[in-house]
C-alpha positions as CSV (number, residue, x, y, z in Angstrom):
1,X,-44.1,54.6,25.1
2,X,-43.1,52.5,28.3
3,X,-46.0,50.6,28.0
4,X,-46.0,49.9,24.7
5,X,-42.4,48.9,25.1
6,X,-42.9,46.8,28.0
7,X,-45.7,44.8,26.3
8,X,-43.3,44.2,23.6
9,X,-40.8,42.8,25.7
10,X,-43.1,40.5,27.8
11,X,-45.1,39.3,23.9
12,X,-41.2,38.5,23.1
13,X,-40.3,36.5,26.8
14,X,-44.0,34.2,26.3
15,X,-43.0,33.2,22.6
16,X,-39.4,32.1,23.5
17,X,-40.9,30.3,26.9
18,X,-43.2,28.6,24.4
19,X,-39.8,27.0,22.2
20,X,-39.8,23.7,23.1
21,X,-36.9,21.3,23.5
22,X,-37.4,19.7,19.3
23,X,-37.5,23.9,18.6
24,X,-34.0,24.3,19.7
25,X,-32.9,21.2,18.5
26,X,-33.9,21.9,15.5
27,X,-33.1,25.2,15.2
28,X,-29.2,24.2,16.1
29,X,-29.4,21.9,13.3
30,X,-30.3,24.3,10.9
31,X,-27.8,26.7,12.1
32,X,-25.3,23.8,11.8
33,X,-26.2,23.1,8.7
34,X,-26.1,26.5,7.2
35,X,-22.5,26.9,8.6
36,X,-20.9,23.9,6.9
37,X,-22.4,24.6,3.9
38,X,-21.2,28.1,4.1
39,X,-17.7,26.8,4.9
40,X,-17.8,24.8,2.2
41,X,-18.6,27.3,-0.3
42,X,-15.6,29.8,1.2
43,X,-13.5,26.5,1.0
44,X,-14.2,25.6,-2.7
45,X,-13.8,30.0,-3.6
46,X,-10.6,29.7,-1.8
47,X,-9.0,27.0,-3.7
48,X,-10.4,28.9,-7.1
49,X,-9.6,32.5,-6.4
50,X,-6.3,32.8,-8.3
51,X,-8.1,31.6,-11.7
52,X,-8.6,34.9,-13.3
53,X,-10.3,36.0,-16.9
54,X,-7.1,36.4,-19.7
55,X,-8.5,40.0,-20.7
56,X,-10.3,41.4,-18.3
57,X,-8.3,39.7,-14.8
58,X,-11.8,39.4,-13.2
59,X,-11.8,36.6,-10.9
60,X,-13.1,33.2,-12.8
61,X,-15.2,31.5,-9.6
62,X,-17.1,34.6,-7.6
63,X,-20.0,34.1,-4.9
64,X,-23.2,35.1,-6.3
65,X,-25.7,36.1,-3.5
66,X,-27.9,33.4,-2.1
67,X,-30.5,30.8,-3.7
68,X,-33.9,30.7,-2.7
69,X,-34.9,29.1,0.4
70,X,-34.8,25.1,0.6
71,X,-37.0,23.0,2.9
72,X,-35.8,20.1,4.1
73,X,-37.5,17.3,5.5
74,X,-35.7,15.6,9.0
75,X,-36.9,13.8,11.8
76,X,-37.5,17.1,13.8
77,X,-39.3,18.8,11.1
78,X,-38.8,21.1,8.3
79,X,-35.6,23.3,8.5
80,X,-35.1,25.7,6.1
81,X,-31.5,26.4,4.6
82,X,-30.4,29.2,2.1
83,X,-27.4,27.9,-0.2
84,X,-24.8,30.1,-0.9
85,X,-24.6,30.4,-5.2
86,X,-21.4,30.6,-6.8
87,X,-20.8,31.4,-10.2
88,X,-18.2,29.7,-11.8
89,X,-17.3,31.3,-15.2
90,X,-15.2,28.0,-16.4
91,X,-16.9,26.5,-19.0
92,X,-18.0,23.4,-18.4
93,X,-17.9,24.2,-14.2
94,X,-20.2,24.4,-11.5
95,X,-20.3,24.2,-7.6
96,X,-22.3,21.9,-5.9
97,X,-22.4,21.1,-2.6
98,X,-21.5,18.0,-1.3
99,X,-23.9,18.5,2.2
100,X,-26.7,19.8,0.1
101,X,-26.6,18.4,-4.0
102,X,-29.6,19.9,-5.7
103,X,-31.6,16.3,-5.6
104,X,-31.6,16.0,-2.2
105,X,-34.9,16.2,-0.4
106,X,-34.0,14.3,2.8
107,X,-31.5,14.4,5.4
108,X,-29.9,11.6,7.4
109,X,-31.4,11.6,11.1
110,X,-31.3,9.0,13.9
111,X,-34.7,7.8,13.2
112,X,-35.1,5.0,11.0
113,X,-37.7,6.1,9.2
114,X,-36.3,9.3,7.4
115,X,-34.0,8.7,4.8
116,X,-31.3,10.3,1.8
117,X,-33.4,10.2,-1.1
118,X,-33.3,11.6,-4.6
119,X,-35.1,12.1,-7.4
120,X,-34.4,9.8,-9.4
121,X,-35.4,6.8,-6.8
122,X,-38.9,8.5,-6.2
């Protein structure tokens, strides 16, 4: 068992010495990323969570788990984000976040090159 153990730990120790600099970067921008938009969904639950249902008094704007996984495409390299889904039981209402609107397949970086875009200008 102490071998096998051992071997585990020194597999884990080469993969992290194999991260590379644009790894952690982009790593720290996912995280960052996945942080505001989690904030942002607490922020917009926050503001809605004395709207309540007239009969039942269930709350009107609940979180709803997470959305599938999004890829988006930066200057680093993919990063991969998990939006937070709300479900808003106003009629006529829905979240969407202003970081990450459903269209958006790009994300600002330094580099020239990589660009917001949408749908609708492809």
């Amino acid at each position: 068992m102490h071998k096998n153990t051992t071997a585990k730990i020194e597999s884990r120790l080469a993969q992290e010495s194999r991260l590379t600099l644009e790894d952690c970067l982009r790593e720290g921008a996912r995280k960052m990323l996945q942080q505001a938009i989690e904030e942002e969904v607490n922020e917009y639950l926050e503001n809605h969570r004395f709207l309540r249902e007239e009969g039942g008094g269930r709350q009107m704007v609940v979180r709803n788990g997470k959305g599938r996984c999004r890829l988006l495409q930066t200057g680093m390299g993919e990063i991969e984000i998990r939006q937070p889904r709300v479900l808003d039981r106003r009629a006529g209402q829905r979240f969407t976040s202003a970081l990450l609107p459903s269209y958006m397949q790009w994300v600002l970086t330094e580099r020239p090159c990589c660009r917001a875009t949408s749908q609708e200008n492809l």
